[in-house]
C-alpha positions in Angstrom: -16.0 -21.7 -19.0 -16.3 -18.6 -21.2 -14.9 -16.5 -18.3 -12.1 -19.1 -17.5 -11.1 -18.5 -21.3 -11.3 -15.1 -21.3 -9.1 -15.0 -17.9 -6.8 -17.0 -19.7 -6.5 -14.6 -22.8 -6.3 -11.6 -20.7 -3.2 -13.3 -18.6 -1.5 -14.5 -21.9 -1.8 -11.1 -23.3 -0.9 -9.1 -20.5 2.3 -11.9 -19.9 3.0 -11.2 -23.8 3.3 -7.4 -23.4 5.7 -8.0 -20.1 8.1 -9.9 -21.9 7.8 -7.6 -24.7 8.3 -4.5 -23.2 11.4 -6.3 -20.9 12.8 -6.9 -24.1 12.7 -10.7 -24.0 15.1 -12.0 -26.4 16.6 -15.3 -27.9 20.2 -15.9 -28.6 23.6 -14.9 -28.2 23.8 -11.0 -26.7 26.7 -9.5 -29.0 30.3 -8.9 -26.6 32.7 -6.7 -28.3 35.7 -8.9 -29.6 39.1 -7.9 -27.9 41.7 -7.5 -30.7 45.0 -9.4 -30.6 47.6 -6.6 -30.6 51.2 -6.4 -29.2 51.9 -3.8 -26.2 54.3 -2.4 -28.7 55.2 -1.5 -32.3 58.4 -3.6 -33.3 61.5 -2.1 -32.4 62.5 -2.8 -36.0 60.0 -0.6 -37.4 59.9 1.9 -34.6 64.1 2.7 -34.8 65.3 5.9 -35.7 68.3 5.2 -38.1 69.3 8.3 -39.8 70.3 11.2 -37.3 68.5 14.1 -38.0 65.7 12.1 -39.1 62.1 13.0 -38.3 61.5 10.2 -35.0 58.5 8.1 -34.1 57.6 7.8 -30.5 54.7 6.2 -28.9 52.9 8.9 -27.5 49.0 9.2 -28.2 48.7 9.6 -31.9 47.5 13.2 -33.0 45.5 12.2 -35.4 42.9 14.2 -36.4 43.8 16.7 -39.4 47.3 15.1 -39.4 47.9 16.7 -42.3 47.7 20.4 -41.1 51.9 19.0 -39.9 53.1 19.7 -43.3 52.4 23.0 -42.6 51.1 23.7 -46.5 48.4 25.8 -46.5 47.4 24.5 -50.0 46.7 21.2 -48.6 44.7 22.0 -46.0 42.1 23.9 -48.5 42.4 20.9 -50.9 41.4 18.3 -47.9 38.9 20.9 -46.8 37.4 21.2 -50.1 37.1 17.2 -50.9 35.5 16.5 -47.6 32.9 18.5 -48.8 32.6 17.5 -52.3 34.3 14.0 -52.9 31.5 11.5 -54.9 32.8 8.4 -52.8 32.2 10.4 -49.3 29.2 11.7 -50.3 27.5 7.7 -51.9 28.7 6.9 -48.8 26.7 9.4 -46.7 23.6 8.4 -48.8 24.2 4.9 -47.2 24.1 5.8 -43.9 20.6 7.3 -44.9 19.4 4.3 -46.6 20.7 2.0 -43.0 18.7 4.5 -41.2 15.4 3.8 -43.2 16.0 0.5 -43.0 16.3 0.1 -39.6 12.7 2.8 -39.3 11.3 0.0 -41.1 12.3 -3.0 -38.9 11.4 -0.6 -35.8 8.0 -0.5 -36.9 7.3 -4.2 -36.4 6.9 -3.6 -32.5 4.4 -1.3 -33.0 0.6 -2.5 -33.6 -0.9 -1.5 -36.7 -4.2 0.3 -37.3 -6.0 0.8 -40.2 -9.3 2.1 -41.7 -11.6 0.4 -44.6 -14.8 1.6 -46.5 -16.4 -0.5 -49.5 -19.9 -1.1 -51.6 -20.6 -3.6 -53.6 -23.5 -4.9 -55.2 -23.7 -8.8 -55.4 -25.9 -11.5 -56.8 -26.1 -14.7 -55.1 -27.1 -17.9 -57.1 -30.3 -19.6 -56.7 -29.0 -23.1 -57.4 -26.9 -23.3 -53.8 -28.0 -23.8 -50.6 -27.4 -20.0 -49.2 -28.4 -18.4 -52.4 -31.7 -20.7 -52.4 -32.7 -18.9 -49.2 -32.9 -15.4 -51.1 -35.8 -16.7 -53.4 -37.9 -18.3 -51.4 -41.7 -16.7 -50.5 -43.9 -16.7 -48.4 -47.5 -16.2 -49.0 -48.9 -13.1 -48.2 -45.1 -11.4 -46.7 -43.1 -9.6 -48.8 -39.7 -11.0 -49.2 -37.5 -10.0 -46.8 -34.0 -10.9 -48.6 -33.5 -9.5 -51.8 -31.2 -10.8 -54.8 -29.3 -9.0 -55.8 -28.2 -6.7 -52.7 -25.7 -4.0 -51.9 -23.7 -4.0 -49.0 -21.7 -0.8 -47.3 -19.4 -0.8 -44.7 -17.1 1.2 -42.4 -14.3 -0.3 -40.3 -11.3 0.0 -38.9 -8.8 -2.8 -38.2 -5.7 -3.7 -35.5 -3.3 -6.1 -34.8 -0.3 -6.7 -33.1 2.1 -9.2 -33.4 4.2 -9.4 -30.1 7.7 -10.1 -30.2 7.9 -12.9 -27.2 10.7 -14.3 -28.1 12.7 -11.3 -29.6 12.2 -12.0 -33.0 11.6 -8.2 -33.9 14.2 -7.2 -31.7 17.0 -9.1 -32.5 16.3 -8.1 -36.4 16.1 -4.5 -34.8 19.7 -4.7 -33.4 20.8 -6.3 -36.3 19.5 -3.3 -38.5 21.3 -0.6 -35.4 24.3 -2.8 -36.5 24.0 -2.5 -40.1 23.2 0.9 -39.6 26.6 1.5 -37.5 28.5 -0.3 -40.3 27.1 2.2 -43.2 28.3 5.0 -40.7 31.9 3.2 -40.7 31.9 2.9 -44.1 31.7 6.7 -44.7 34.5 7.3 -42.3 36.4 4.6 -44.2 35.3 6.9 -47.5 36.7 10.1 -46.1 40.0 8.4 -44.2 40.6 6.9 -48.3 39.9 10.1 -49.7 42.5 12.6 -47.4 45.1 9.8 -47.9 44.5 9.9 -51.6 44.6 13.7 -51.6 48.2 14.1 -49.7 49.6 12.0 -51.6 48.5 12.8 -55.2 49.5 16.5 -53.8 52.9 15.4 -52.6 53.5 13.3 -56.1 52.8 16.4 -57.6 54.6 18.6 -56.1 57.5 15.9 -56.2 56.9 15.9 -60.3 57.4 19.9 -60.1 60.7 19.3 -58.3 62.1 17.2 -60.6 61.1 18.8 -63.4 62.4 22.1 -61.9 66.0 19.9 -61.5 65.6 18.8 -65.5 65.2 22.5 -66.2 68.6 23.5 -64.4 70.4 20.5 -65.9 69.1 22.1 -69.5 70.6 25.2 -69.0 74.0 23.8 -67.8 74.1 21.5 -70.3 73.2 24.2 -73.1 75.8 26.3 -71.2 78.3 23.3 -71.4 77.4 22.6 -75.4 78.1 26.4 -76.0 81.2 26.2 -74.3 82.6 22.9 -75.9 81.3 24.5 -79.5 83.7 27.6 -78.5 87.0 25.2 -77.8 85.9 23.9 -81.1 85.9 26.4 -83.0 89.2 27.7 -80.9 90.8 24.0 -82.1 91.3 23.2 -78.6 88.6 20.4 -78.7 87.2 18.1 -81.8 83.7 17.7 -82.7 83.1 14.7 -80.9 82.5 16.7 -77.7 80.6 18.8 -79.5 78.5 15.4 -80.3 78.6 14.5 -77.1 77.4 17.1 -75.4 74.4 17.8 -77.8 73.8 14.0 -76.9 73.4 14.8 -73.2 71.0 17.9 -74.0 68.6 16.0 -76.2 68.7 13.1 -73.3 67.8 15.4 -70.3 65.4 17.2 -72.5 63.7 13.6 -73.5 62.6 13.5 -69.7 60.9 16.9 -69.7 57.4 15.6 -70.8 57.3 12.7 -68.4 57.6 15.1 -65.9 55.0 17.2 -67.4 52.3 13.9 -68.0 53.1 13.1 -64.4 51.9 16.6 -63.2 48.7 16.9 -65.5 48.4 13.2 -64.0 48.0 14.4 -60.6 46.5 17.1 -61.4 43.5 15.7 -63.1 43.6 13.1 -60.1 43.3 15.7 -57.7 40.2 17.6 -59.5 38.5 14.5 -59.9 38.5 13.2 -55.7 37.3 17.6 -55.2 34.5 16.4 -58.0 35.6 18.5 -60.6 36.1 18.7 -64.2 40.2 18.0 -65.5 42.2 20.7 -65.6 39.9 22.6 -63.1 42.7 22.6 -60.4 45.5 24.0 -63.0 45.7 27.3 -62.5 45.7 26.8 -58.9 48.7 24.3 -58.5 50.3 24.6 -61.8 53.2 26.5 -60.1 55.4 24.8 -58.1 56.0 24.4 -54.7 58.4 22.5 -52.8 57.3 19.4 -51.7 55.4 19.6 -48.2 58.3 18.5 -45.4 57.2 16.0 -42.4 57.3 16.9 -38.9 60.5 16.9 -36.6 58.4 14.1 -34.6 55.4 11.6 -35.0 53.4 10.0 -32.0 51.5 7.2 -33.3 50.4 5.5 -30.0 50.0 2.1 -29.7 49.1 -1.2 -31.1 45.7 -1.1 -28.6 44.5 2.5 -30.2 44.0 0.9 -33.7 40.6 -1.3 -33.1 39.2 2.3 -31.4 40.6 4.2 -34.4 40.5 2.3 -37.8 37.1 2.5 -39.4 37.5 -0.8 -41.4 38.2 -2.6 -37.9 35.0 -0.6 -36.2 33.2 -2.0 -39.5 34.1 -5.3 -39.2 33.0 -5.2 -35.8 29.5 -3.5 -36.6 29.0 -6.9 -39.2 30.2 -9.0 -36.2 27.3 -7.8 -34.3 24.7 -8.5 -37.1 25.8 -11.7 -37.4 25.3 -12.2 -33.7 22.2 -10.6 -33.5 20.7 -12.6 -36.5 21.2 -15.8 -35.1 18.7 -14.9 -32.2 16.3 -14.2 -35.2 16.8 -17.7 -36.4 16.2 -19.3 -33.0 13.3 -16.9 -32.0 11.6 -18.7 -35.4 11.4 -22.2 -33.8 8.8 -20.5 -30.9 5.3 -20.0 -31.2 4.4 -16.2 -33.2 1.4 -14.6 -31.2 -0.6 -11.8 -32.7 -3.9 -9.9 -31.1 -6.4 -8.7 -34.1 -9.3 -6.7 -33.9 -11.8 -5.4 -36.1 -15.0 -3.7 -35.9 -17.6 -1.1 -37.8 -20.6 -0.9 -39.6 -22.4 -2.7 -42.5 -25.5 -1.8 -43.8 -27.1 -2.5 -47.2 -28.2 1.2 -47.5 -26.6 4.0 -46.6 -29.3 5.3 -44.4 -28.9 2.8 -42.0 -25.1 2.7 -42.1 -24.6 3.8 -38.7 -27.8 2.8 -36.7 -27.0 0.6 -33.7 -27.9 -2.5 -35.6 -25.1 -2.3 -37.8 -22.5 -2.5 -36.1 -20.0 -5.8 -36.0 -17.1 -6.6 -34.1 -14.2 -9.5 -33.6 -11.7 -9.3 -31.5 -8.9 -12.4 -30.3 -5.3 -13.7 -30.4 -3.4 -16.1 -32.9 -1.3 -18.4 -32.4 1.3 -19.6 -34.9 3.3 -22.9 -33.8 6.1 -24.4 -36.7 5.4 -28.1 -36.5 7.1 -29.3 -39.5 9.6 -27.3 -41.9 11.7 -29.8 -43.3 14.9 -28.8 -41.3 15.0 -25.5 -42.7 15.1 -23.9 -39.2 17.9 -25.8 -38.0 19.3 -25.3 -41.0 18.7 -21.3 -40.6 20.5 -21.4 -37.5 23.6 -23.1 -38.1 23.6 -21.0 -41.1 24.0 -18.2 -39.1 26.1 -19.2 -36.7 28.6 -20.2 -39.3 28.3 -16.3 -40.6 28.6 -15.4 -37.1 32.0 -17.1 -36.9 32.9 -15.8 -40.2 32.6 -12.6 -39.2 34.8 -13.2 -36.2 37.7 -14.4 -38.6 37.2 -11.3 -40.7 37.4 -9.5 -37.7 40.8 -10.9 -36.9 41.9 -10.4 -40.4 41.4 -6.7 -40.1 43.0 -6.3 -36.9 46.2 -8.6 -38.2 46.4 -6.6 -41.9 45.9 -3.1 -40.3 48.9 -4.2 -37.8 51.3 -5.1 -40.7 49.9 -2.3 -42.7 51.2 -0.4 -39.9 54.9 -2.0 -39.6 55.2 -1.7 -43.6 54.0 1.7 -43.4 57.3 2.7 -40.4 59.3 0.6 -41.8 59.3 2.7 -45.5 59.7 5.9 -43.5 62.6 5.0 -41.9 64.1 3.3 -44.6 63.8 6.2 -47.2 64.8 8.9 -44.3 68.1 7.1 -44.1 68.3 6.7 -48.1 67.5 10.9 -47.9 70.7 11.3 -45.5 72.6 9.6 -48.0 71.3 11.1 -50.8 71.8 14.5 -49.4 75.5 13.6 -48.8 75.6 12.5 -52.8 74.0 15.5 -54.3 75.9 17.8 -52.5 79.6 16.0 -53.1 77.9 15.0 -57.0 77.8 19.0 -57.1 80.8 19.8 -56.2 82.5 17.1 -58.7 80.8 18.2 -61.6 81.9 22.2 -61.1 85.7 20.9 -60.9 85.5 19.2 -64.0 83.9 21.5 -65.3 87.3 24.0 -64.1 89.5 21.2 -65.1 88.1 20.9 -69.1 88.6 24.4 -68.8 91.9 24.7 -68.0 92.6 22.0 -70.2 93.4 19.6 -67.7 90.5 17.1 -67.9 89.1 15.5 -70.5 85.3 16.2 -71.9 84.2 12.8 -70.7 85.3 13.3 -67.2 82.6 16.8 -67.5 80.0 14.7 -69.3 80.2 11.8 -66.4 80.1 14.6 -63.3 77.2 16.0 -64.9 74.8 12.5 -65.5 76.0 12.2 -61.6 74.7 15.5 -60.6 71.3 15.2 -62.2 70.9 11.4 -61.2 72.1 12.6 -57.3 69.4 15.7 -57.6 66.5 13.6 -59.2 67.2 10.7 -56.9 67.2 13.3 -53.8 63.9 14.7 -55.1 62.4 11.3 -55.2 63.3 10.4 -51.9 62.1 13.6 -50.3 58.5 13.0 -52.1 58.9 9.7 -51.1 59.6 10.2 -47.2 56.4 12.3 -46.9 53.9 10.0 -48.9 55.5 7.6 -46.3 54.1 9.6 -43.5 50.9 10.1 -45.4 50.4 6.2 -45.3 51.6 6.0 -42.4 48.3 8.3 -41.4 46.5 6.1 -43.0 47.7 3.0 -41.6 47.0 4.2 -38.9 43.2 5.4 -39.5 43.4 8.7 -38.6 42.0 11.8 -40.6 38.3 11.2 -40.8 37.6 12.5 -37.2 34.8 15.6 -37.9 35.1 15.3 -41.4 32.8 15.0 -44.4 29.1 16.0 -44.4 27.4 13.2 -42.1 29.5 14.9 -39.7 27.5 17.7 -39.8 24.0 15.6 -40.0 22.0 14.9 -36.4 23.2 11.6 -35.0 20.5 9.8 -34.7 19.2 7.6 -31.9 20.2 4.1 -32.2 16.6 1.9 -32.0 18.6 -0.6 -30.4 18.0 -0.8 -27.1 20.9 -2.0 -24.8 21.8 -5.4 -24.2 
């Protein structure tokens, strides 16, 4: 019988480690969702209106360091320098480090577990109960043999190991590999946020330089213009109320100055803050201006298909997809029985000379067997629970893929939309600047009226500042259209650099 029992406990355990080390596991195994794209970008968004205009084609998008296009050597150290030092990139790297502990610490529930115990204590048993009675009885002419009280000493050391049957540690350990992978998409969601947010606070900067630089011109023709009008005056061939007038016009163009000048200590505080610095740290760097970064003659962005393999936020939402999935073979592996193997052994002695004689030694050794009877539906319960996160995180999934498309669209459809305003525009400073120089001969001669002079210049600046605008505008188009399209994280940032890993997750 006893050998029949021990046969039995040897087959169990050796069946136990099998299916452990196969990698026996309940529930669903995770299958990458396909994303619901089009074959193509819309026509609509995709058309090249404006000729001259900088296309889009559908070639593979050349993502990676997208922004070295605008050929502005100023950005590239800027992105180069906030890769490196950026707060939000580097919280996120300390996440991936945390997802990477977390998931040492689920790993270690497949391994047994050993550890080593010494103790003494001295104990008194009472007389008045049935063991302690025994220590104080005698026996005539003997010397008692159990003394009370008594110290007791022992050395031991102590195993067990639960086996994972029915995949309970391994489905948590995928789910942790997944959770892990989702940190790690985090931080290249981090960096693609934090290039986007650097070319275009640098563009919007060097956009508010522009237009002050157009304010600046308009001053000194309008000062030029007030002298002259103060000269006909003066000459009686003109009456004060041009004078008025164009005094008017000065203090109006003059009024915009300081927005100009907020906007550009604006972006410049912006742009020391994503490099981690204090404000006005990056001022004597960009405080002179530049012209605004142009965009490329042409712009692959590839196709509808590249964005699931590109966008971090959709390889997140994928990473959370397979948690989900993984956790509900945690919940199912619960309703099976739990087997562990203890074992336990050493030395007890109530003297330390005879510690470690022979005689003192002890040992147990045997499985466990855990079996959930009754729980009140709460494993049921567990499971549907997480099958119902399961299929939430398929939905969010699908909402990622569907926001990044549109984000997309919106993202072409601005570029091509303010390319063809710019071709206008262009058309409208250039004829605005021709009109205001022949009224400006016209009042001179004494042909044209001061009005017509004051009218051609308000068109001339609003032409130039509206051209200015556009052109900032057009390449902080392109610069979300980067970002749309989830490129600029690619060997960036500092887990980058950092030793990848090896996944605990073994293959399903």
């Amino acid at each position: 019988m006893v050998m029949g029992t021990q046969l039995t406990l040897r087959s169990l355990a050796l069946a136990a480690l099998g299916c452990t080390l196969a990698g026996c596991a309940l529930g669903p195994n995770f299958v990458k969702p396909k994303p619901d794209v089009p074959a193509q970008w819309s026509a609509t968004a995709t058309g090249n209106g404006a000729e001259g205009a900088a296309h889009v084609n559908s070639e593979g998008a050349r993502t990676v360091a997208w922004w070295s296009g605008f050929n502005d050597p100023t950005l590239t150290s800027l992105v180069r320098q906030s890769a490196a030092q950026n707060l939000n990139v580097e919280q996120s790297v300390l996440r991936i480090q945390e997802a990477q502990a977390q998931a040492a610490v689920v790993a270690g529930g497949l391994w047994p577990s050993l550890s080593a115990n010494a103790s003494w204590s001295r104990q008194r048993l009472s007389t008045n109960t049935p063991n302690g009675a025994i220590f104080g009885l005698h026996f005539p002419g003997l010397p008692p043999t159990l003394v009370n009280p008594y110290d007791q000493y022992q050395l031991g050391l102590g195993a067990s190991w639960k086996l994972d049957l029915f995949g309970t540690e391994r489905r948590s350990l995928e789910a942790a590999g997944a959770e892990m992978q989702a940190a790690v998409e985090g931080e290249h969601a981090a960096l693609l946020s934090m290039v986007s947010d650097v070319a275009a606070t640098y563009i919007d900067l060097r956009g508010a330089q522009a237009r002050r630089a157009i304010l600046e011109r308009s001053l000194a023709t309008q000062r030029d213009l007030l002298q002259l009008t103060r000269d006909r005056r003066n000459a009686g061939l003109t009456s004060d109320l041009d004078v008025q007038n164009a005094t008017a016009q000065v203090g109006t163009t003059q009024a915009q100055v300081p927005l100009a000048d907020r906007e550009i200590t604006v972006d410049i505080n912006e742009l020391s803050q994503l490099m981690a610095r204090p404000p006005e740290a990056l001022r004597a760097e960009l405080g002179q201006a530049q012209p605004v970064p142009p965009v490329p003659p042409a712009v692959p962005i590839g196709l509808p298909a590249d964005l699931a393999r590109r966008r971090p936020d959709i390889r997140q939402a994928e990473a959370s997809l397979h948690t989900a999935t993984a956790e509900i073979g945690v919940a199912i592996s619960n309703y099976f029985p739990q087997l562990t193997l203890t074992a336990a052994g050493g030395f007890q002695s109530e003297g330390l000379s005879q510690l470690i004689a022979t005689a003192s030694r002890f040992a147990s050794l045997g499985p466990a067997i855990e079996l959930p009877i009754f729980e009140g539906g709460r494993l049921r319960a567990t499971v549907r629970l997480r099958r119902l996160k399961a299929k939430e995180a398929a939905v969010v999934y699908a909402q990622t893929v569907l926001a990044a498309l549109n984000q997309v669209e919106d993202a072409l459809a601005a570029y091509g939309s303010d390319q063809a305003r710019q071709a206008s525009l262009e058309t409208a400073a250039t004829a605005s600047r021709n009109a205001r120089l022949l009224a400006r001969q016209r009042y001179q001669s004494g042909v044209a009226s001061f009005i017509d002079v004051l009218d051609a210049e308000r068109t001339e600046e609003q032409a130039e500042l509206s051209l200015a605008e556009v052109r900032t505008a057009v390449s902080a188009d392109l610069v979300q259209l980067y970002r749309a399209l989830g490129g600029g994280w690619q060997g960036q940032g500092r887990a980058a650099a950092m030793p990848r890993a090896q996944s605990p997750v073994p293959a399903t």
